[in-house]
VOGU-3710 file (C-alpha; in Angstrom, 3 decimals, decimal comma):
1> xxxxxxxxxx> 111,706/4,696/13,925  109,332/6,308/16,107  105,836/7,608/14,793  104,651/10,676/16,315  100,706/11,404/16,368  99,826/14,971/14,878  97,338/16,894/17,322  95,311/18,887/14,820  95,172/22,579/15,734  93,077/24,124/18,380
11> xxxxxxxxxx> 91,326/26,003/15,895  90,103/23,031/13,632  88,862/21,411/16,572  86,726/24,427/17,207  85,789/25,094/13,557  84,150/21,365/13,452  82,373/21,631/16,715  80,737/24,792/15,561  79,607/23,485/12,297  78,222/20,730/14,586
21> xxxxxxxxxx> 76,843/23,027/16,394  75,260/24,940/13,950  73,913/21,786/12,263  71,765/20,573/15,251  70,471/23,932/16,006  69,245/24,130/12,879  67,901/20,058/13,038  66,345/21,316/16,757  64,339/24,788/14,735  62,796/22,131/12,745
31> xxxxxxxxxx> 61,978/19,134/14,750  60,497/22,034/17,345  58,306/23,653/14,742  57,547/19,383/13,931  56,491/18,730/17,753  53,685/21,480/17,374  52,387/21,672/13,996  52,529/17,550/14,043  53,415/17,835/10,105  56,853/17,619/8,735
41> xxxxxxxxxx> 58,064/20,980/7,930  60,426/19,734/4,414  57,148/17,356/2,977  59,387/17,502/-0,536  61,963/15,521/0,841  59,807/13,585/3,402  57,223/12,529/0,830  59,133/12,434/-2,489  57,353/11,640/-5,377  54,388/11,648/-3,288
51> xxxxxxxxxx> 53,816/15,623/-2,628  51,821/16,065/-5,863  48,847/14,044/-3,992  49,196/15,984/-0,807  49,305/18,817/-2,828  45,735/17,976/-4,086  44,679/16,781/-0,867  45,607/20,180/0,282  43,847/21,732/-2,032  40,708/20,243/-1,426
61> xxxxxxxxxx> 40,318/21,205/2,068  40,782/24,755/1,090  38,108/24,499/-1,388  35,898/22,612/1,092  36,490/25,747/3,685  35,564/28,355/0,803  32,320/26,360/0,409  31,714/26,088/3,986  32,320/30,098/3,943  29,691/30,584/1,234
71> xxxxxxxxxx> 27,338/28,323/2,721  27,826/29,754/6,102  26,789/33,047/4,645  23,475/31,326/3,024  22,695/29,850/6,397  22,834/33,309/7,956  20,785/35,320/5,686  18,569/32,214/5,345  17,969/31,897/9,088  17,363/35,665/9,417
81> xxxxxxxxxx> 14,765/35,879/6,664  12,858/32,819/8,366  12,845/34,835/11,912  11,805/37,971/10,141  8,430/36,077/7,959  8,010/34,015/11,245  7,878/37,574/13,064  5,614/38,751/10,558  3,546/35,453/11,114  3,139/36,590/15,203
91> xxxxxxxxxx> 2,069/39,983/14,843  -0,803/39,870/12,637  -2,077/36,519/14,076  -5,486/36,426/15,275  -6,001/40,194/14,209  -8,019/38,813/10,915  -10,406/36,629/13,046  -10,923/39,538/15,643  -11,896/42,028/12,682  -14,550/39,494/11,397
101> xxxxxxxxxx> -15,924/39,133/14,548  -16,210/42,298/14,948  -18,023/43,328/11,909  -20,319/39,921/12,220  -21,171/41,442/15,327  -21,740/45,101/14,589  -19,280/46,335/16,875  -17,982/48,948/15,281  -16,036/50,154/18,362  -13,920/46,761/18,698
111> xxxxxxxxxx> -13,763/47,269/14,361  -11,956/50,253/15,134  -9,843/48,885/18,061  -8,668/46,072/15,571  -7,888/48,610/12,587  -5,305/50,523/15,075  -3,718/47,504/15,705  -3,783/46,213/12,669  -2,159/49,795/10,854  0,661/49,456/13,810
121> xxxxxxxxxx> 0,999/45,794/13,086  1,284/47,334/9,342  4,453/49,681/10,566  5,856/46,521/12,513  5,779/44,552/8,751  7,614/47,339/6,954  9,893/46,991/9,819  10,660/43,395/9,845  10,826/43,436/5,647  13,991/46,381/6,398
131> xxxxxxxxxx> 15,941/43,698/7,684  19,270/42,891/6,491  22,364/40,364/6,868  25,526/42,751/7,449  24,970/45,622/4,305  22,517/43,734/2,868  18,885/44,211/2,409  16,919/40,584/2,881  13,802/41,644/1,068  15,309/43,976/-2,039
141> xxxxxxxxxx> 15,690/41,427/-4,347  18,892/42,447/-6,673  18,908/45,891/-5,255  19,930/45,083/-2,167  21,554/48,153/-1,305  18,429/49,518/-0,983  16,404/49,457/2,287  12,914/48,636/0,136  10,540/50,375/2,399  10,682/54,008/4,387
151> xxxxxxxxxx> 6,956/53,652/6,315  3,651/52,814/6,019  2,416/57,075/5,511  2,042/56,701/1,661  0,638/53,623/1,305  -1,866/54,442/3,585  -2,257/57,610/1,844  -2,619/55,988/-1,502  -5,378/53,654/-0,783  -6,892/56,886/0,891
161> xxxxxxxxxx> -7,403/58,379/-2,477  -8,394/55,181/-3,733  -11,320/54,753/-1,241  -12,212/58,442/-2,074  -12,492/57,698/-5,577  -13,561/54,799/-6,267  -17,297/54,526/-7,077  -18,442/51,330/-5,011  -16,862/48,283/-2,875  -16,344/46,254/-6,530
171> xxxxxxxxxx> -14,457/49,179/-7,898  -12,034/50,005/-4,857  -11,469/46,402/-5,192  -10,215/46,501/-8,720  -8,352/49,876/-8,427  -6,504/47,810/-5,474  -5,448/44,787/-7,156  -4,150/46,949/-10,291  -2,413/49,239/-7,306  -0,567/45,955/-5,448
181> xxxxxxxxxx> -0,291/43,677/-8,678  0,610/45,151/-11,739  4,228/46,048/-12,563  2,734/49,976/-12,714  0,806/49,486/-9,361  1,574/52,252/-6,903  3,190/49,281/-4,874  5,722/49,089/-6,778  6,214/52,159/-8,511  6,533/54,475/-4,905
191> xxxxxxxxxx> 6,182/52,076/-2,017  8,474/48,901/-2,580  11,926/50,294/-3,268  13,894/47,305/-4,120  13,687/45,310/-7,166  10,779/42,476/-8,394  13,690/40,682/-9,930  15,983/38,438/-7,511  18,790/36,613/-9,044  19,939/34,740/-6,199
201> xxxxxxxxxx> 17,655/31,754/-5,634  17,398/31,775/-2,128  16,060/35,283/-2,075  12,588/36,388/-0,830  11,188/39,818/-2,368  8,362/41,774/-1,055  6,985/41,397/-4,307  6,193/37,823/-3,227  2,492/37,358/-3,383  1,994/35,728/0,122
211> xxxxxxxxxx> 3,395/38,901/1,243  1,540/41,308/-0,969  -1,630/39,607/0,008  -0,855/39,839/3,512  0,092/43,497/3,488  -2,815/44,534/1,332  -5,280/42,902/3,723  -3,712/44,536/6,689  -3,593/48,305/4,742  -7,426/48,039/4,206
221> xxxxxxxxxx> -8,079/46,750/8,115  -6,060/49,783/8,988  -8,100/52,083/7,554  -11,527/50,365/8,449  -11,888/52,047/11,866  -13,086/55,413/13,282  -10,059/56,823/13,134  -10,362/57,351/9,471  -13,880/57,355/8,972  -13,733/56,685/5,315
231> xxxxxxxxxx> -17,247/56,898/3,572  -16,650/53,857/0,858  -15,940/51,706/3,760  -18,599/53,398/6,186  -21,679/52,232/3,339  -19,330/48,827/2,403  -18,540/46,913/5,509  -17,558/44,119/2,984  -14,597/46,266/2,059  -13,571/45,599/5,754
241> xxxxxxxxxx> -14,459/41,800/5,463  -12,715/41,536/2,175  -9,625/43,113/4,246  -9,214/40,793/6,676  -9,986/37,405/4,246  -7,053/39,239/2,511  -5,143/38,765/5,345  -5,983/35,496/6,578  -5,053/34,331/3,216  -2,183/36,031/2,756
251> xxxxxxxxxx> -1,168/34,548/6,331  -1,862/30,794/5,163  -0,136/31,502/1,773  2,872/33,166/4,754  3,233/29,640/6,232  3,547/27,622/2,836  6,113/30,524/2,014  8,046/29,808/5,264  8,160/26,493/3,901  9,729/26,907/0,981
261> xxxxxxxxxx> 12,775/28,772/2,957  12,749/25,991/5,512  13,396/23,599/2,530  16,071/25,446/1,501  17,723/25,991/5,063  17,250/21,848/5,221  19,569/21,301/1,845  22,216/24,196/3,133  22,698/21,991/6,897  22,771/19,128/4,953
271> xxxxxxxxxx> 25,392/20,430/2,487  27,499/21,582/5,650  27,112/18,220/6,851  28,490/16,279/3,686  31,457/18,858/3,800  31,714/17,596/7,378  32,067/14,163/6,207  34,309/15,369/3,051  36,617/17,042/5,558  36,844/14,301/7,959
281> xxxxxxxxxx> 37,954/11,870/5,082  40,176/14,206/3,670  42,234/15,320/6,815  42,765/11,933/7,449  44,552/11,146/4,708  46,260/14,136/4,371  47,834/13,679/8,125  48,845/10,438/7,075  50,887/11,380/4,603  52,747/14,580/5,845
291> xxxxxxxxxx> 51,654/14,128/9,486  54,630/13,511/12,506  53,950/12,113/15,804  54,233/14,999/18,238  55,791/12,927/20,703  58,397/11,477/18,874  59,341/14,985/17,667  59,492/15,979/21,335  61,550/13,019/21,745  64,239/13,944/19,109
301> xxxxxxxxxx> 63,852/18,006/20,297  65,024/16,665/23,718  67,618/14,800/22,344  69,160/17,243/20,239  69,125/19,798/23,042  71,362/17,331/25,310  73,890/17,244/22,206  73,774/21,270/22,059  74,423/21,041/25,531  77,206/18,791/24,954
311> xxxxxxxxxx> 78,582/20,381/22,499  78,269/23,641/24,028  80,480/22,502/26,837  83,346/20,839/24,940  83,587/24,094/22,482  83,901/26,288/25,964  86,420/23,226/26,810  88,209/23,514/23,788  88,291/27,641/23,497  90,557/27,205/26,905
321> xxxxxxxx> 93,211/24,642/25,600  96,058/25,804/23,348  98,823/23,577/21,773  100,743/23,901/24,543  98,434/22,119/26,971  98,413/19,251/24,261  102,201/18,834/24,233  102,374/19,107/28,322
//
């Protein structure tokens, strides 16, 4: 009896080369997306029980980016705040010890060269407390939507009316410290538009009394010259004196202020610097466990392309035979 071999149909052929087909295409989109990203693309099946702690390892880089977000935004408003005081520092400097050397000397001409410095160095203050980090106001406290000072006109103004009312050096010196210092002071109540009250820790007000000092100093230089002529100062010259101690303590009490920020801006690049570490640590594990060797993907991607070649060529093979050419 003689056994004859059964030549499956043309078309099964085909159908199971085009499954194949289909299968390694599919196998190559994956190992491809593998060779670049250097992680497997199915962790579930690649890790097993496993992807609940790369899960968590996942999620603690994203947290660790959020905090580096929020602290990169500290570090920025931090940094500009420091430039601005430091700014602040620069332009009055030396503008104190020029007005008592003036007045020590009787020169009331370089007295009243100093005080139109010192009322421009007075706009250039106001200036550099208007600063702000994106839509934010650096020196508002909570209101920080609010740019806290338009210009130097009414406080000059104020202390103006001050000096024309009070009744001798002592008394313009009280009216003054009730007009910077208490919560019902004309400093705060039409001058300083933002708040006393700053809930975020790393926050500088103009409220803050190396600044008040400093400004108060450099109002009452401004108004020590010619230019105003006031009579209170004209029969006081202390007024003028006690001006520009204001100021060079204010400017001291500046520097210890500075500080303080620099202290902060310290713990902030040190906290960026643990997250460093944190990070470091964390991405190494992490690639560990759903991490692929690029090259050996690349390795695989090439091989799978030669059997989609392959294949490709036998299905264009097979598309051409019918079941004639088998029985020939």
């Amino acid at each position: 009896m003689i056994l004859m071999r059964i030549i499956p149909p043309n078309s099964i052929v085909s159908a199971s080369f085009t499954q194949n087909i289909a299968d390694l295409r599919a196998r190559a989109t994956v190992v491809a997306e593998e060779s670049v990203t250097g992680q497997y693309a199915d962790l579930t099946k690649h890790l097993g029980g496993r992807i609940g702690d790369a899960m968590i390892g996942k999620k603690a880089l994203t947290d660790i980016e959020d905090q580096r977000s929020l602290l990169g935004v500290r570090q920025g408003r931090l940094d500009l705040v420091q430039k601005s005081l430091a700014g602040i520092q620069d332009r009055v400097d030396g503008l104190a010890t020029q007005m008592l050397s003036a007045i020590g000397t009787g020169d009331y001409h370089g007295q009243s060269v100093v005080a139109r410095d010192a009322k421009a160095a007075l706009t250039d203050v106001f200036t550099a407390l208007n600063g702000r980090h994106g839509d934010r106001f650096l020196f508002s406290g909570d209101e920080t939507a609010t740019q806290p000072f338009a210009g130097t006109e009414q406080l000059l103004a104020d202390l103006r009316t001050i000096a024309g009312t009070a009744t001798d050096a002592a008394d313009f010196e009280t009216q003054l410290d009730d007009y910077f210092y208490s919560a019902t002071g004309g400093w705060q109540t039409s001058i300083y538009r933002g708040s006393s009250v700053a809930t975020d820790p790393d926050s500088v007000t103009a409220t803050d009394p190396a600044l008040v000092e400093l400004i108060s100093g450099l109002a009452i230089m401004a108004l020590s010259g010619s230019e105003d002529n006031l009579a209170l100062f004209q029969q006081n010259p202390e007024i003028a004196r006690s001006g520009a101690e204001r100021l060079s303590s204010g400017t001291t009490s500046l520097v210890n202020l500075r500080a303080d920020v620099g202290i902060i801006q310290e713990r902030v690049a040190k906290s960026l610097e643990t997250l460093d570490t944190e990070q470091t640590i964390l991405n190494s594990v992490y690639n560990n466990m759903v991490g692929r060797d690029q090259y050996d993907a690349a390795s695989e991607l090439k091989q799978l392309e030669a059997s989609l070649e392959a294949a490709y060529v036998l299905t264009s093979r097979l598309s051409n035979l019918s079941l004639l050419n088998f029985l020939r």
